[in-house]
C-alpha positions as MATLAB code, in Angstrom:
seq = 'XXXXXXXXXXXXXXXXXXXXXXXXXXXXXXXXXXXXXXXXXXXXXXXXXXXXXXXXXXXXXXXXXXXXXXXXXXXXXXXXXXXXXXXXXXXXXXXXXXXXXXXXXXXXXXXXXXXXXXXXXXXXXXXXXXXXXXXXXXXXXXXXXXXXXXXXXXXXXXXXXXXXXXXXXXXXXXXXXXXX';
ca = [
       0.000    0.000    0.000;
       1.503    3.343   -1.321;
       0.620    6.490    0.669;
      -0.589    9.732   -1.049;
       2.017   11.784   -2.356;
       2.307   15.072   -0.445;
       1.613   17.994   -2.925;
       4.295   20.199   -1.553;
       7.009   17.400   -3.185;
       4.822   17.641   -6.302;
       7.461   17.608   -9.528;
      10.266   16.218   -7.884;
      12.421   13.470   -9.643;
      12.920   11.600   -6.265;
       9.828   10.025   -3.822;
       9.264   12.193   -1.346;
      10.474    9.670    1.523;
      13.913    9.928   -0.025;
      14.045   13.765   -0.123;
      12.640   14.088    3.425;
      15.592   11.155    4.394;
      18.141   13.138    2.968;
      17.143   16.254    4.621;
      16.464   15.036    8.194;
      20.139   13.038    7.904;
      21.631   17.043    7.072;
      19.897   18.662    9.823;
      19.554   15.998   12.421;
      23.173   14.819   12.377;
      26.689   16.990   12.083;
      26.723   16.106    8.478;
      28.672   18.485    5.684;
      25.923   18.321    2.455;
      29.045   16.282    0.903;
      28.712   13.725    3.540;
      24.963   13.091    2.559;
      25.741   12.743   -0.900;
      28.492   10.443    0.027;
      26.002    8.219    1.832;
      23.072    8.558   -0.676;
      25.395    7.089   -3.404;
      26.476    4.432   -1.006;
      23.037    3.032   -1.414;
      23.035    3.997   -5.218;
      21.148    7.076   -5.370;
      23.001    9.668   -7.028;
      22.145   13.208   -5.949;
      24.733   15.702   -5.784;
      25.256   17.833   -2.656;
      24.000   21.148   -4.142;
      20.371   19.466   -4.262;
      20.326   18.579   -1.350;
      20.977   22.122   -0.392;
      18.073   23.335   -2.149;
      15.848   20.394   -0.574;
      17.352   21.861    2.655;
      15.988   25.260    1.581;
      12.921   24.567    0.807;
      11.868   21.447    3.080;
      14.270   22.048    6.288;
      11.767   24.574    8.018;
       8.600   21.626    7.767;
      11.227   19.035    9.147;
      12.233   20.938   11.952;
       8.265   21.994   12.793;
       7.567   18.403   12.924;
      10.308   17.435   15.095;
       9.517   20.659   17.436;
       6.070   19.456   17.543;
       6.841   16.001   18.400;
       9.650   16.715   21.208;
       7.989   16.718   24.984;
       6.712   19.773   26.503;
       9.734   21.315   28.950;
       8.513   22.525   32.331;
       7.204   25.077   33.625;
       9.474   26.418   36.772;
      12.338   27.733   35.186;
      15.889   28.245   36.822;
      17.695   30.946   36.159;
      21.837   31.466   37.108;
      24.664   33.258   36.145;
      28.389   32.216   36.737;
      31.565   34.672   35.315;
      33.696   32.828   32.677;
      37.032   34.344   31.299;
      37.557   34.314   27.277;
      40.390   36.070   25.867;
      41.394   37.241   28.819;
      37.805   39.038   29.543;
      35.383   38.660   32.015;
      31.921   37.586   30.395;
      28.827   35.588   32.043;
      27.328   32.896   31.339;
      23.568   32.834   31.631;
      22.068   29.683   32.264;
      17.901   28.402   32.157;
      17.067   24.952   33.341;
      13.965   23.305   34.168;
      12.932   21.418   37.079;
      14.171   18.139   35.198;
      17.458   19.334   34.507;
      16.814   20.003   30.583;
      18.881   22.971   29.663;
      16.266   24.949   27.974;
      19.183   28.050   26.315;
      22.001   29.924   27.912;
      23.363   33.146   26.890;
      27.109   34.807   26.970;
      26.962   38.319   27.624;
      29.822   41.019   28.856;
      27.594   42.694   31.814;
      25.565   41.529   34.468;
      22.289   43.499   34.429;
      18.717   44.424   33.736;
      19.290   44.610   30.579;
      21.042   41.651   30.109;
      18.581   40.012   31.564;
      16.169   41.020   29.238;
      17.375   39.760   26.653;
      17.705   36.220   28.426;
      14.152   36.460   29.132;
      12.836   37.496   25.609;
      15.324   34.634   23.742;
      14.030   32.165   26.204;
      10.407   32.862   25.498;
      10.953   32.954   22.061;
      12.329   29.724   21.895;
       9.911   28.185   24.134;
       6.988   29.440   22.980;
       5.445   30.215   26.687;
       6.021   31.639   29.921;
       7.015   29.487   32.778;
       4.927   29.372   35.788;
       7.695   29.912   38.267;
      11.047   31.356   37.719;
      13.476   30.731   40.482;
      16.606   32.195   40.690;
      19.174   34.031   43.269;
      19.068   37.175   44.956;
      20.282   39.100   41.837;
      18.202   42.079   41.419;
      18.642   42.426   37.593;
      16.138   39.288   37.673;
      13.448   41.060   39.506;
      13.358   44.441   37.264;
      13.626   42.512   34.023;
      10.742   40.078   35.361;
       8.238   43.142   36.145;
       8.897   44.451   32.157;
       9.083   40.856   30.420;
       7.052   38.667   32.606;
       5.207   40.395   34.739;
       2.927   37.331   35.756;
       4.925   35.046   36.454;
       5.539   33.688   40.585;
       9.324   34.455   41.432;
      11.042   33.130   43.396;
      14.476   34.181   45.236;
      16.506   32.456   47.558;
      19.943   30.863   46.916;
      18.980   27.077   48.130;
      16.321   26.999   45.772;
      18.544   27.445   42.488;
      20.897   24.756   43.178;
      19.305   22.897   39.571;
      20.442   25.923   37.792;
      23.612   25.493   38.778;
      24.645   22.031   38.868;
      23.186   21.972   35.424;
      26.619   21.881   33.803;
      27.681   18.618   35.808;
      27.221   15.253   34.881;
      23.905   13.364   36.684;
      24.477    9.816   37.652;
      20.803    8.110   37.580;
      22.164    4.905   37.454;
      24.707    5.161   40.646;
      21.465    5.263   42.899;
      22.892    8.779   44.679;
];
């Protein structure tokens, strides 16, 4: 049993599983477009790498919508830390967002430490997540507070430096199967 060809690969030499294989292999894996062709012809389809480009182009954004779609919703109590890092010699920060499973949900490196920096943390992790959380939890740094009441003025916060210990342990390694 065949199943109806989707109109939006309509005109294409190739079936439409092939072009949405060779797609998903370019975006879902560290692949150079040379690497895909490579592989393709392995299995005797020859395509060259510039058209799979173009298939990126055109059918990357519906690939990565359905893959957005399927992924699990992240939850909704958000922790929020900085920590200083030093690159090139410079100090810069190191935003970090984590939810209460430990899924790093975006970080940000920024030169200052302030409400305006943590605006823009706040807008980029909204637009990536599509929501608001419910509760944001993070330490007693005030530039958290006055971005909140501009950004996310809704939203329970809460502030207290036991409380954002997931935030920052987020960059260590969790050992679920060590029973600790």
């Amino acid at each position: 049993m065949t199943t109806p060809q989707n109109p939006i690969y309509a005109g294409y030499r190739y079936p439409a599983e092939l072009i949405s294989y060779a797609v998903w292999l370019y975006f879902r894996f560290p692949l150079s477009l040379r690497m895909v062709e490579q592989m393709l012809a392995a299995h005797g389809i020859s395509v060259t790498y510039e058209t799979i480009r173009q298939w990126g182009l055109k059918f990357g954004r519906e690939l990565a919508n359905r893959i957005r779609w399927r992924a699990p919703r992240r939850g909704d109590k958000w922790h929020l830390d900085e920590v200083v890092i030093t690159i090139a010699g410079k100090k810069h920060w190191l935003w970090r967002a984590v939810d209460q499973e430990g899924f790093v949900l975006d970080f940000l490196v920024q030169s200052r430490r302030d409400k305006k920096a943590a605006k823009r943390l706040f807008r980029k992790l909204l637009k990536k997540q599509g929501r608001a959380p419910r509760v944001l939890i993070t330490d007693k740094l005030k530039s958290y507070s006055a971005a909140k009441r501009q950004i996310m003025p809704g939203v329970k916060h809460r502030q207290h430096k036991g409380l954002n210990n997931r935030a920052e342990n987020s960059h260590q390694r969790r050992d679920d199967a060590s029973g600790s």
